[in-house]
C-alpha positions in Angstrom: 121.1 90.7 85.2 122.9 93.5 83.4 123.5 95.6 86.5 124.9 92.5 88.2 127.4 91.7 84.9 128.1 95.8 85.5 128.9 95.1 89.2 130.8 92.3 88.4 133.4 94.5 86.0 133.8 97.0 89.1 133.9 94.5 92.2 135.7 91.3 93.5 133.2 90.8 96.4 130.7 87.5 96.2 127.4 88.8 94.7 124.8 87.1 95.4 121.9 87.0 92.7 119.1 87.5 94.5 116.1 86.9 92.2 112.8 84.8 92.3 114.6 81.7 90.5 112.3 79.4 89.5 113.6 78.1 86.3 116.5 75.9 86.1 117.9 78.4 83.1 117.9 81.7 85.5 120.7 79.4 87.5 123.1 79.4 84.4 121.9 83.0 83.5 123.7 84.0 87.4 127.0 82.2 86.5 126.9 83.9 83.2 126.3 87.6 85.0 129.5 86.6 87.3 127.4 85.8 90.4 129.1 83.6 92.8 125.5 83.0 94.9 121.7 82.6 94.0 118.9 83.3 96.1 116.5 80.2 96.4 113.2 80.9 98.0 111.4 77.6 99.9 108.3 78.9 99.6 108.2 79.2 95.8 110.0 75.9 95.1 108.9 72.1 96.2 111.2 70.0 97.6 112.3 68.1 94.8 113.3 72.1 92.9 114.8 72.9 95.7 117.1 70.3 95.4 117.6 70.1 91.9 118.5 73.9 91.8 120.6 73.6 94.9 122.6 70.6 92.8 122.7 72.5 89.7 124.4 75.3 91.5 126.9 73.7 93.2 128.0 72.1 89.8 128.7 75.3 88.4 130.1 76.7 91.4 127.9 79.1 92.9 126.8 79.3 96.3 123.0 78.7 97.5 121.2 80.8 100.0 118.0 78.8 100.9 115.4 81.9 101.9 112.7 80.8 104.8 109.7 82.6 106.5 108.6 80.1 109.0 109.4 76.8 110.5 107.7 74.7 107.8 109.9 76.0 105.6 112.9 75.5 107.5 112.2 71.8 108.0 112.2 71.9 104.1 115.4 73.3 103.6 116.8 71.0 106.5 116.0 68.5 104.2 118.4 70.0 101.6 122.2 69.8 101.5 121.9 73.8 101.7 124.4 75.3 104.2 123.3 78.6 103.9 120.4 79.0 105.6 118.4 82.5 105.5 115.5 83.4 107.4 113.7 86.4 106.2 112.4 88.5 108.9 109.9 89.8 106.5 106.3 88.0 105.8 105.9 87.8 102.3 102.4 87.9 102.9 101.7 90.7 104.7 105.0 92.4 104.7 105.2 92.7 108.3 108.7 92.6 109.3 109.7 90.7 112.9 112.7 90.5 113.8 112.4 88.0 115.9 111.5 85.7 113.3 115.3 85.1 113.1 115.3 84.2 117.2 112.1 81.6 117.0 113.9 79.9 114.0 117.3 79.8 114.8 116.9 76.9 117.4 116.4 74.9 114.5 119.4 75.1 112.9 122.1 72.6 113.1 125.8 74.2 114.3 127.8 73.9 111.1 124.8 75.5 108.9 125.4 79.4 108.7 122.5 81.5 109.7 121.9 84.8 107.3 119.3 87.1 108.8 117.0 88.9 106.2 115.4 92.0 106.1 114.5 94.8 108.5 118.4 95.1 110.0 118.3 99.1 110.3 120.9 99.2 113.3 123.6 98.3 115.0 121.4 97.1 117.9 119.7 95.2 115.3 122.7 93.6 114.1 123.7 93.0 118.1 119.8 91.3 119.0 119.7 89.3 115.4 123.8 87.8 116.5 122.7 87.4 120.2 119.8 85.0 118.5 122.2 83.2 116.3 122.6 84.9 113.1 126.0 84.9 111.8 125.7 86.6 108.6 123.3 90.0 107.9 121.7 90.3 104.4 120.8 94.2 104.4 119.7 95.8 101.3 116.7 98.3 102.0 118.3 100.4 105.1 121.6 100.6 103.3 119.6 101.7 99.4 117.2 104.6 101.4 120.7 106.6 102.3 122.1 109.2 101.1 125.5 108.2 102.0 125.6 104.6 102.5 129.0 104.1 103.3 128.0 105.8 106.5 125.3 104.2 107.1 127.8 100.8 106.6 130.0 102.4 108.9 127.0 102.6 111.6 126.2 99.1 111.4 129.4 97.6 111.4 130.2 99.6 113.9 131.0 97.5 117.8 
């Protein structure tokens, strides 16, 4: 939390706590830091937290991006009023990374949900497979923090 109240002195850009929340508490502790998102993660939460967070959030105006791994999961946050929808390429499990993952769940995602692809987004061809599949926001942390330089390694992915 203190890097992200650091951040939040330096940038206007949305940041996006992204945490294993699983106390109501750690949702006010984000506003507080100056995050205007949290992470929520279905498979740590039950329904009934997932929708109690996702509530609690929206009345203090931050933003909700509802991680899932597989289609269970996704059929859970469906049941949410989430509209940020994230699918994390990675298994949590086994820490296998699929890309693909993104593909086989996006078909279940209604049109005026967005789509955030998660983990594993190392290129721009990436980037061009995981929007061909639906995606229309790109969560990328690792790939961008193992550079030297990462504004060029930004300037690689964003590149068309």
């Amino acid at each position: 939390l203190r890097y992200l109240a650091l951040i939040r002195e330096t940038v206007s850009l949305p940041l996006l706590r992204k945490d294993f929340i699983c106390d109501p508490y750690q949702i006010l502790e984000a506003r507080a830091a100056g995050a205007d998102a949290i992470l929520l993660i279905a498979a740590m939460l039950d329904l009934n937290q997932l929708r109690e967070f996702h509530n609690m959030a929206r009345e203090i105006n931050l933003d909700v991006l509802l991680e899932v791994h597989d289609e269970d999961e996704m059929e859970k946050a469906l049941s949410t009023d989430c509209s940020m929808i994230g699918v994390n390429n990675r298994n949590l499990r086994t820490f296998v990374t699929d890309l693909n993952t993104t593909g086989r769940l996006a078909g279940m995602m209604p049109s005026e949900r967005l789509l955030v692809t998660e983990s594993g987004i190392n290129s721009r061809l990436d980037i061009d497979k995981l929007a061909a599949d639906g995606a229309k926001a790109f969560l990328i942390g690792e790939s961008l923090m193992r550079e030297a330089d990462i504004g060029a390694k930004l300037r690689e992915l964003l590149q068309s």
